[in-house]
C-alpha positions as CSV (number, residue, x, y, z in Angstrom):
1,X,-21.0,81.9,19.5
2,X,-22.0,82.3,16.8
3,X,-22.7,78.4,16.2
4,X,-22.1,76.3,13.4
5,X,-24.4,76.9,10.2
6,X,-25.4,80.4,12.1
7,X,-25.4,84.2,10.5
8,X,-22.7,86.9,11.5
9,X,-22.4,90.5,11.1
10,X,-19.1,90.8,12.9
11,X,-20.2,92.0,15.8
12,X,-21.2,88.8,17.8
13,X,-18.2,86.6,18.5
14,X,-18.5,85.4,21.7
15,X,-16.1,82.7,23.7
16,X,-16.7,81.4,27.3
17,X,-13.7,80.2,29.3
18,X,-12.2,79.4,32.3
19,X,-8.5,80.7,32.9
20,X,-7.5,82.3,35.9
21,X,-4.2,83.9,34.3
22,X,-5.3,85.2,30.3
23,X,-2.6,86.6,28.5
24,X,-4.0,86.8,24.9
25,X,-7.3,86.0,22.8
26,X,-7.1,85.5,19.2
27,X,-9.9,85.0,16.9
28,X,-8.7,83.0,14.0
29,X,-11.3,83.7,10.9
30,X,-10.6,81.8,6.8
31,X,-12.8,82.3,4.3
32,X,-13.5,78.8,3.0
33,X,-13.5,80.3,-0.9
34,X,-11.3,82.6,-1.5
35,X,-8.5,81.4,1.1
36,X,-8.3,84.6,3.2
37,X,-7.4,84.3,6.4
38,X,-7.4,87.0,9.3
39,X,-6.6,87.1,12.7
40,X,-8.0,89.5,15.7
41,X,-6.5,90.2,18.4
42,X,-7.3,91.2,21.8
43,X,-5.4,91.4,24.9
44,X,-6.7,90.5,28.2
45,X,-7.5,94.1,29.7
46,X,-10.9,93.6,28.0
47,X,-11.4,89.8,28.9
48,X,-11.9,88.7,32.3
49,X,-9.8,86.2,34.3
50,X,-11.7,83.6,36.2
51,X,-14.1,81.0,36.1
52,X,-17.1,80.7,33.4
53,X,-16.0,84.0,31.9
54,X,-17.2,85.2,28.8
55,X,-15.1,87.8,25.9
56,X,-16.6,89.2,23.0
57,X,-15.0,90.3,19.8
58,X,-16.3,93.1,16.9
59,X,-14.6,92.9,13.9
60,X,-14.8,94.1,10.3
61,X,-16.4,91.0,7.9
62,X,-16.8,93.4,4.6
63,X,-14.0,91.0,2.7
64,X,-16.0,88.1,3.4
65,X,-19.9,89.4,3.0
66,X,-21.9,86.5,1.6
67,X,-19.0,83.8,2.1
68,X,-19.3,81.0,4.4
69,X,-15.5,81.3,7.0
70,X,-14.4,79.4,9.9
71,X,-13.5,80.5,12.5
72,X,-11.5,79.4,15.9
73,X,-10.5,81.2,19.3
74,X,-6.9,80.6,20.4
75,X,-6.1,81.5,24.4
76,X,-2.9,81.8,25.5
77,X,-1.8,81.6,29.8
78,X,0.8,83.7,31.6
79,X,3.2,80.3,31.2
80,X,2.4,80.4,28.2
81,X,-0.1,77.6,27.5
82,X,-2.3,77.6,24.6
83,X,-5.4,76.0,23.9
84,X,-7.8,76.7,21.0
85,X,-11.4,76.0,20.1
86,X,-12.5,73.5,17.5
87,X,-13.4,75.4,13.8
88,X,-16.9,76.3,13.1
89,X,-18.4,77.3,10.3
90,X,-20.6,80.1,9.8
91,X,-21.8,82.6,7.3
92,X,-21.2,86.2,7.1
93,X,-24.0,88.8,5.9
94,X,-22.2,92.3,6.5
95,X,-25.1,94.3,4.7
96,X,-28.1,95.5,6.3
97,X,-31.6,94.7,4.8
98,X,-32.7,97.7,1.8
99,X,-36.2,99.5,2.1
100,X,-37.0,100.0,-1.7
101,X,-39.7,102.3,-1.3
102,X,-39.6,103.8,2.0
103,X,-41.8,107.2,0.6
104,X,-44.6,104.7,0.4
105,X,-44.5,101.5,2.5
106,X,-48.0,102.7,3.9
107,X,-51.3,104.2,4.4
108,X,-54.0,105.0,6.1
109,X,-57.2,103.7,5.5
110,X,-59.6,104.7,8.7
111,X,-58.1,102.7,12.2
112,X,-56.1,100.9,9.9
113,X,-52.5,101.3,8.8
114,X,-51.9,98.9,5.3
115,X,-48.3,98.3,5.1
116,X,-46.3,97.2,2.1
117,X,-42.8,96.7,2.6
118,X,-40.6,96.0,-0.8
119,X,-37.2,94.4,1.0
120,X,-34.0,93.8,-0.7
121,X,-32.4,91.2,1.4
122,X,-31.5,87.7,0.9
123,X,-31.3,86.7,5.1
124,X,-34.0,88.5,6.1
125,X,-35.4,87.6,9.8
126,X,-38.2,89.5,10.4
127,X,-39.9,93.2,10.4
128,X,-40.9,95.0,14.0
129,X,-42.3,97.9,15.2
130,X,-42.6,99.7,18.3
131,X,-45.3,102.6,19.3
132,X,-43.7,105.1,21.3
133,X,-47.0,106.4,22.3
134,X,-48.2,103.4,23.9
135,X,-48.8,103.5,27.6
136,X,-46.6,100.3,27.7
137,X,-44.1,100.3,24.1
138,X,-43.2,96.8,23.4
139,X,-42.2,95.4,20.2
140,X,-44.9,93.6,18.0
141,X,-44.0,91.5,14.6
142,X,-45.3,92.9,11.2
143,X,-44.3,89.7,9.4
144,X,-41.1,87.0,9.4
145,X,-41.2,86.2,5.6
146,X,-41.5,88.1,2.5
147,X,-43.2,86.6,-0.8
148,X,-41.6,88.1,-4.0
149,X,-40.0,90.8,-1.8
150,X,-42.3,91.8,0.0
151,X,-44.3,91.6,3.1
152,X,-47.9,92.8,3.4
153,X,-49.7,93.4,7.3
154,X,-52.6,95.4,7.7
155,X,-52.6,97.0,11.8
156,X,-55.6,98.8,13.4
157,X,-54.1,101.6,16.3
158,X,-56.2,103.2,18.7
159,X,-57.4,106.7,17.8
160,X,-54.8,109.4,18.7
161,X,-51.3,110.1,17.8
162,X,-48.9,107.2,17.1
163,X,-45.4,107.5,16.3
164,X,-43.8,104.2,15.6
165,X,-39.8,103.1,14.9
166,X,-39.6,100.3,12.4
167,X,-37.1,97.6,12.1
168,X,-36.3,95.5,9.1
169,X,-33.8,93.1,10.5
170,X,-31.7,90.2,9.0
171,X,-30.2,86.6,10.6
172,X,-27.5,88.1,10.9
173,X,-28.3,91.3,13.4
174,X,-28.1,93.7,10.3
175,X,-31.2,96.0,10.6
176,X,-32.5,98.8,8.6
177,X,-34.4,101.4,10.8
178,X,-38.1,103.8,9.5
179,X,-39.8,106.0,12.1
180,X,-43.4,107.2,11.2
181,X,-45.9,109.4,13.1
182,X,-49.3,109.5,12.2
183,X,-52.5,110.5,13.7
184,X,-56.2,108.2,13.8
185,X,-59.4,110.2,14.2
């Protein structure tokens, strides 16, 4: 993971193996325009030995935001054996989506909150919020496209106070976070 065509931040690189005697993983990422090439390593005190295992690797994208790389994981065995993945090809998005106006991406108009959101991002997934004062908090959409920017949702709350966390969130896991409190009479 992440698969081919797919959005990374970095922090999602996932293999799933089988070796009973891991030595060394090595995550082998080129950028596929400007010929950089990187590798990450990580020895097998962090990744399991056994069968239908699974390792995970976080690593710094920032050279190759907005590029498209390959990557490939490379395993090597205590007799030294070596096997590696095929290439796949994914795109990096290292920057987190912007709130252009976060002193006014609402208001209150009776049970109703109006929300405006003006969103910098190219990638962008999806916005969220949660209400912390909800007898059960769960996360409910606001909107998963923006038109010209932006993303408009009108939301009636039960009268009391409310005190949400918002999340602005890209394909890539990137996410930009706004907590308001706010009271309906």
């Amino acid at each position: 993971y992440p698969k081919r065509s797919e959005f990374t931040n970095g922090s999602n690189f996932i293999i799933k193996y089988t070796e009973d005697y891991p030595v060394a993983f090595l995550l082998n990422v080129s950028s596929l325009t400007e010929y950089k090439y990187g590798e990450f390593y990580e020895p097998n005190n962090t990744c399991p030995a056994g069968r239908n295992q699974e390792c995970s690797f976080n690593i710094n994208l920032n050279s190759y935001n907005n590029q498209e790389v390959e990557y490939s994981f490379l395993i090597q065995d205590i007799a030294e054996q070596t096997i590696q993945s095929k290439p796949i090809k994914v795109k990096v998005d290292t920057t987190p989506p912007k709130l252009n106006n976060p002193s006014n991406f609402w208001e209150q108009d009776g049970r109703y909150i109006k929300f405006r959101f003006d969103i910098s991002e190219i990638n962008f997934d999806e916005i969220t919020y949660i209400d912390h004062k909800d007898s059960r908090p769960r996360e409910i959409r606001l909107c998963s496209s923006l038109r010209y920017e932006m993303c408009e949702s009108k939301k009636s709350f039960m009268r009391g106070n409310h005190n949400l966390t918002i999340s602005i969130k890209d394909e890539a896991g990137n996410s930009d976070t706004e907590n308001l409190a706010f009271t309906i009479a």
